[in-house]
C-alpha positions as CSV (number, residue, x, y, z in Angstrom):
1,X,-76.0,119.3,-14.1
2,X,-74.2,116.0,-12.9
3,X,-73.8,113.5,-10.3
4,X,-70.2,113.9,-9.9
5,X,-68.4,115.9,-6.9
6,X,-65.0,117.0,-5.9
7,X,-64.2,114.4,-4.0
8,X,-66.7,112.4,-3.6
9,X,-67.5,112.6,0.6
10,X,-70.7,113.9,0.1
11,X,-71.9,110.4,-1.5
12,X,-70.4,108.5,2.0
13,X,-74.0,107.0,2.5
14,X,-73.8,105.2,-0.8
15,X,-70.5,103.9,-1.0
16,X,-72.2,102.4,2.4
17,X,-75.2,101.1,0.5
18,X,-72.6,99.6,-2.3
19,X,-70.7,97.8,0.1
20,X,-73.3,96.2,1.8
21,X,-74.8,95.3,-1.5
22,X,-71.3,93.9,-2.7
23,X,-70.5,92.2,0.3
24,X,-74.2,89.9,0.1
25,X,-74.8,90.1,-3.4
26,X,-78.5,90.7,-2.5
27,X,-80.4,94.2,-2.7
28,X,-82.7,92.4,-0.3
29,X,-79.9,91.2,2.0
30,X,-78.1,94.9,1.5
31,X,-81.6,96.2,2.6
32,X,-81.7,94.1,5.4
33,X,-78.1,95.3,7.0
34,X,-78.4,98.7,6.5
35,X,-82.1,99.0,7.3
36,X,-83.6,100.2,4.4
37,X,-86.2,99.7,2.3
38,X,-85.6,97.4,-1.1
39,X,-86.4,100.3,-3.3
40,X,-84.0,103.0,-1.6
41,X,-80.9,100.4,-1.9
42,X,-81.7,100.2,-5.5
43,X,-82.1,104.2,-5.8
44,X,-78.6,104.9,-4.4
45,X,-76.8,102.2,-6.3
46,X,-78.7,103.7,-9.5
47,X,-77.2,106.9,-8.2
48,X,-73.8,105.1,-7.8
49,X,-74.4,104.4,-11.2
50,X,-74.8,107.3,-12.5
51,X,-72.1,108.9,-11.1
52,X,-69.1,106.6,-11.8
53,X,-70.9,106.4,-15.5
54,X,-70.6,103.1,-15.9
55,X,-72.9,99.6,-14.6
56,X,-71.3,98.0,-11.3
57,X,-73.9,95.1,-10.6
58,X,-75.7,93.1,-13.1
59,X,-79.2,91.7,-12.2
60,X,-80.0,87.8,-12.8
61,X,-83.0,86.1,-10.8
62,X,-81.1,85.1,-7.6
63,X,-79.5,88.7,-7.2
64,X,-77.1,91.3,-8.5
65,X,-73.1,90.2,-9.7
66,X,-70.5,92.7,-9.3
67,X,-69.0,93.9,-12.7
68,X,-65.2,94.1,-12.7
69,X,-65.3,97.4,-11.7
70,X,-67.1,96.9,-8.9
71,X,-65.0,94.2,-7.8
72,X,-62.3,96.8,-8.1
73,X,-63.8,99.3,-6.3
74,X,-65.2,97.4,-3.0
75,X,-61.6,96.2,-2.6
76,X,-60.4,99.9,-2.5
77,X,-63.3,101.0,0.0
78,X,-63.8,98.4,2.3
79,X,-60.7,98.9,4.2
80,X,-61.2,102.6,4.9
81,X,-64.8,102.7,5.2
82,X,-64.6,99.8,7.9
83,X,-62.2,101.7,9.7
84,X,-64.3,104.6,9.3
85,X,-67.2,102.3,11.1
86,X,-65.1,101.6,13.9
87,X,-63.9,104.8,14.7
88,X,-67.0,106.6,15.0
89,X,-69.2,102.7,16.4
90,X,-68.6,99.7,16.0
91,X,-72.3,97.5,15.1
92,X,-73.5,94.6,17.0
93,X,-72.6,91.7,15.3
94,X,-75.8,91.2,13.9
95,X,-76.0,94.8,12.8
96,X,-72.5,94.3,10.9
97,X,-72.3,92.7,7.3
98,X,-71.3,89.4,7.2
99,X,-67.6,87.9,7.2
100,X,-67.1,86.3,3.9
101,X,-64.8,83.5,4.7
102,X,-62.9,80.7,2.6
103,X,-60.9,77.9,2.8
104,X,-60.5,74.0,1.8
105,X,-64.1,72.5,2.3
106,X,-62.1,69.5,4.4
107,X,-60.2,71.9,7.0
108,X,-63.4,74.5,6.9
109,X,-66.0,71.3,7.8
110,X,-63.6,69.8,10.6
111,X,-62.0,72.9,12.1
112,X,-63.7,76.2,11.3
113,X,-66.8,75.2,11.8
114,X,-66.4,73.9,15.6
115,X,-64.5,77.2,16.2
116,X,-66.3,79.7,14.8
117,X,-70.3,78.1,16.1
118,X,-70.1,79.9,19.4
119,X,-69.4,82.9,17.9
120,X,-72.5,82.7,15.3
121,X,-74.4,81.5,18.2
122,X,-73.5,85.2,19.3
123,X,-74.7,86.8,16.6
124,X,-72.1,87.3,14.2
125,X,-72.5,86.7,10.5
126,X,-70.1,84.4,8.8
127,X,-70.4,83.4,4.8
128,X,-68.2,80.4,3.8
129,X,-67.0,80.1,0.3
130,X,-64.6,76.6,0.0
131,X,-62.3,76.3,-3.1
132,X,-58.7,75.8,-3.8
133,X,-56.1,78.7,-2.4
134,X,-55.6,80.4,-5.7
135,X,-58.7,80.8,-6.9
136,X,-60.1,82.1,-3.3
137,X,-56.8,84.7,-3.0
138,X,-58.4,85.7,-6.6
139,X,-61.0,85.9,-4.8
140,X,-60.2,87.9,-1.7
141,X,-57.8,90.5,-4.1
142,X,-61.0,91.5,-6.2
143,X,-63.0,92.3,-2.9
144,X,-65.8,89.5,-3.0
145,X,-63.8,87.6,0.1
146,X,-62.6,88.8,3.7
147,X,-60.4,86.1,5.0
148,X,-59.1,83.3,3.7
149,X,-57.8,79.7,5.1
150,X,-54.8,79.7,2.1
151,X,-52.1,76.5,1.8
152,X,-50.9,79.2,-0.6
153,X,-49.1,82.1,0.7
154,X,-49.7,84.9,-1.7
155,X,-46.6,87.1,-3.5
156,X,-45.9,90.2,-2.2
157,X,-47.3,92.3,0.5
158,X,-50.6,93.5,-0.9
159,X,-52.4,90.8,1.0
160,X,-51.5,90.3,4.8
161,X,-50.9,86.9,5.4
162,X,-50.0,84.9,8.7
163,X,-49.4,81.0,9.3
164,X,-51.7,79.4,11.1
165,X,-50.7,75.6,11.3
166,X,-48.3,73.2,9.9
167,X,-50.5,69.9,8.7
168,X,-48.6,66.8,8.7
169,X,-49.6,64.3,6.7
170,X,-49.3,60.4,7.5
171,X,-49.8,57.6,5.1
172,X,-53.0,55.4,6.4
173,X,-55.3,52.4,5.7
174,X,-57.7,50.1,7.0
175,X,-56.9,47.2,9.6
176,X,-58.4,45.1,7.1
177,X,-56.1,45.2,4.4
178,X,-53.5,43.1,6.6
179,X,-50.3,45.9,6.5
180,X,-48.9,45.6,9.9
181,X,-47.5,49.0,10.3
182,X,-43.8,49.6,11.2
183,X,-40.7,52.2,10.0
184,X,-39.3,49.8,7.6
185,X,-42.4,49.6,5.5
186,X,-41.7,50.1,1.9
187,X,-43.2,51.4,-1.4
188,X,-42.3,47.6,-2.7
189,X,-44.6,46.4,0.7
190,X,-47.4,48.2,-1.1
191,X,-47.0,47.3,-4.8
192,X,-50.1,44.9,-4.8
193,X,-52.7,47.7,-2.5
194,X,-54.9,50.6,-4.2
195,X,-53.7,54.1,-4.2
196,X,-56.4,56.5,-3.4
197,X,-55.8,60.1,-4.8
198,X,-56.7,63.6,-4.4
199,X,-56.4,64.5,-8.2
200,X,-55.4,62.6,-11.3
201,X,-51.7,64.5,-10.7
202,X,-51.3,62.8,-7.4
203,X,-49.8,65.7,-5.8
204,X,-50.0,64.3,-2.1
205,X,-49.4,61.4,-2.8
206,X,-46.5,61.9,-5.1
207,X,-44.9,64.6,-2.5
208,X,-45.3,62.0,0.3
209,X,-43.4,59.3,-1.7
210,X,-40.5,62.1,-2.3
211,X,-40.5,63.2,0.8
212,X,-40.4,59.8,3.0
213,X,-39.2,56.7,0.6
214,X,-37.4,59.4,-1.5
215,X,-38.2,58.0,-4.5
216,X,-40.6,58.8,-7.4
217,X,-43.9,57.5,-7.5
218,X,-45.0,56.0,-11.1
219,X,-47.7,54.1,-10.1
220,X,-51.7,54.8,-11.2
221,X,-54.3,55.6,-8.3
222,X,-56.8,53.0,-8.4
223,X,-59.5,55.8,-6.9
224,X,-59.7,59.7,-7.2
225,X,-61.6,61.9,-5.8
226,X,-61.2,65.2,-5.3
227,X,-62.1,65.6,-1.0
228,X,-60.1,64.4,1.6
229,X,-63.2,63.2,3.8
230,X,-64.1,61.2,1.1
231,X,-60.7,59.5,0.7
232,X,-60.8,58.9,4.3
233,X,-64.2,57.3,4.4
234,X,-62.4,54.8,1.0
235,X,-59.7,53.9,3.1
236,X,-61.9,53.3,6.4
237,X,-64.4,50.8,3.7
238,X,-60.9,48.9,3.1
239,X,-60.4,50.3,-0.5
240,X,-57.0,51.2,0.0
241,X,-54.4,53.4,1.2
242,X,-53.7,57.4,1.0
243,X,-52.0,59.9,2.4
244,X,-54.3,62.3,4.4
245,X,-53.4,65.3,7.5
246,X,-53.7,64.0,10.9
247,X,-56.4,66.7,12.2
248,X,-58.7,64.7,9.5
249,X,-58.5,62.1,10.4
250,X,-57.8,62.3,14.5
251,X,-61.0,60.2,15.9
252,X,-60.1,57.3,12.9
253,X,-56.7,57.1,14.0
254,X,-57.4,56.9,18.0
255,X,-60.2,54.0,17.4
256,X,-58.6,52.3,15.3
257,X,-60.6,52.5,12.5
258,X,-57.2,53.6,10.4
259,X,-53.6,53.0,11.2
260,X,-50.4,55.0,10.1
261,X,-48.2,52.3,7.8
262,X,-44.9,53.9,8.4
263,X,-44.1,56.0,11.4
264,X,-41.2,58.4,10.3
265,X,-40.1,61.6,13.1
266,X,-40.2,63.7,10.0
267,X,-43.6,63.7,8.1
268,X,-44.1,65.8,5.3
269,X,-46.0,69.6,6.4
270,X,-48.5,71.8,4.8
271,X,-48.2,75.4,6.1
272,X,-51.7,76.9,5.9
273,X,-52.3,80.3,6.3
274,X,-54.7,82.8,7.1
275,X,-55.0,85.7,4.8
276,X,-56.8,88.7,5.1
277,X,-58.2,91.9,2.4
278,X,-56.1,95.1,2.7
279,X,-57.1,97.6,5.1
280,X,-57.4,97.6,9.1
281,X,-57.8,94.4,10.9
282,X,-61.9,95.1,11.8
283,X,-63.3,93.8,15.2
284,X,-65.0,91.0,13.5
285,X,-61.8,89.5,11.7
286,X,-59.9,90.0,14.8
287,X,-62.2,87.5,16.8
288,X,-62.0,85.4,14.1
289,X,-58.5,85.1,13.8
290,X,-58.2,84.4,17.3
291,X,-60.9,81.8,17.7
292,X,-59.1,79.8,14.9
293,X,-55.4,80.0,16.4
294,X,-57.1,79.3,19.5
295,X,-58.7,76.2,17.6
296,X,-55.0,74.7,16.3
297,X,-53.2,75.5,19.4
């Protein structure tokens, strides 16, 4: 006797119970979406299990952890089984698993988060993992993400991908450091004022000078820290200047609290975009999408 069949239809109902399982990373939480009780998620995924002949979770104290071949797995079946949900009913949103969403903590904090609350208000389930781009695409091709806020467009065509917004990015400080802002301002001008950096590697800051004095920039930040709200609340306290995107920064800007040194008509942009798993675009995505184009308009 064995598990396996032909093709593998007759075991629908537990490819069900492993996605749900994957998707929270819970038998509790799996239990909770699909209905059942603790002890008949862990049955089927012991079937699962038995069947494939080889582990797909592993079970530590806060839950289970998808092996590799899991991973692999979920990313194959989520697509098809989600359309297979849609065709025949679509759940209530509080019915359905939740969204597993990333993106940059800065851009998830000030923009996702106001956009998406009406729609968890509603109901719908929304888990946020932040992160830089690649790691998150890693992410989102092994199955364990949905969507994805990316300033990294992925290679080839196996992950749909769409822009969402062009950042631009203007360099600022505090009124009280004295710099009278104007378009003739010059990295000489700012010799004797503290950098403040995103990374040891200055990459923002080091694009900006490229981009806009069109020279190098060989100078040492005197403060690094890797989050942009953070930079912005240093350079509101006086500590410096940086180079931050405007939507970050928007209510600082119109009260005064920082000013842009040099106005230029060509800023240096950020594309982000929004990337999705393979498969069909669900219902849930689809609102999501559209709540966050509707949030950059």
């Amino acid at each position: 006797m064995t598990d396996r069949n032909d093709d593998g239809l007759r075991d629908l109902a537990l490819w069900r119970t492993f996605l749900a399982a994957h998707r929270s990373g819970s038998v509790s939480a799996a239990a909770r979406v699909l209905g059942l009780a603790q002890s008949s998620v862990t049955t089927q995924l012991q079937a699962l299990e038995r069947s494939t002949g080889e582990p797909l979770f592993i079970r530590h104290a806060r839950g289970i952890r998808p092996t590799p071949r899991a991973d692999d797995l979920a990313a194959r079946l989520s697509g098809p089984l989600d359309a297979l949900a849609l065709a025949v009913g679509t759940p209530t949103p509080a019915e359905a698993p939740p969204v597993r969403l990333g993106g940059a903590g800065e851009f998830i904090a000030r923009v996702v988060m106001p956009a998406l609350a009406p729609m968890v208000a509603e109901g719908r389930r929304i888990t946020v993992t932040t992160g830089m781009a690649d790691e998150l695409l890693e992410q989102l091709r092994s199955g364990s993400l949905d969507l994805v806020v990316s300033a990294v467009r992925p290679k080839g065509r196996a992950l749909p991908a769409a822009a969402l917004v062009d950042e631009d990015f203007v360099l600022v400080a505090a009124p009280s450091l004295g710099l009278a802002p104007r378009d003739a301002i010059t990295p000489t001008d700012l010799e004797a004022v503290p950098l403040l950096a995103y990374a040891h590697d200055v990459p923002i800051l080091r694009r900006y000078w490229r981009h806009v004095f069109g020279m190098r920039l060989d100078r040492e930040p005197a403060l690094i820290v890797p989050d942009l709200r953070a930079l912005a609340a240093a350079a509101v306290a006086g500590a410096g200047a940086t180079v931050l995107p405007t939507y970050l920064i928007a209510d600082e800007l119109a009260d005064g609290r920082l000013v842009v040194l040099k106005e230029t008509d060509d800023p240096p942009i950020n594309t982000l975009y929004l990337v999705r798993r393979p498969g069909p675009l669900t219902t849930a995505l689809a609102e999501i999408d559209r709540a966050l184009r509707d949030a950059v308009a």
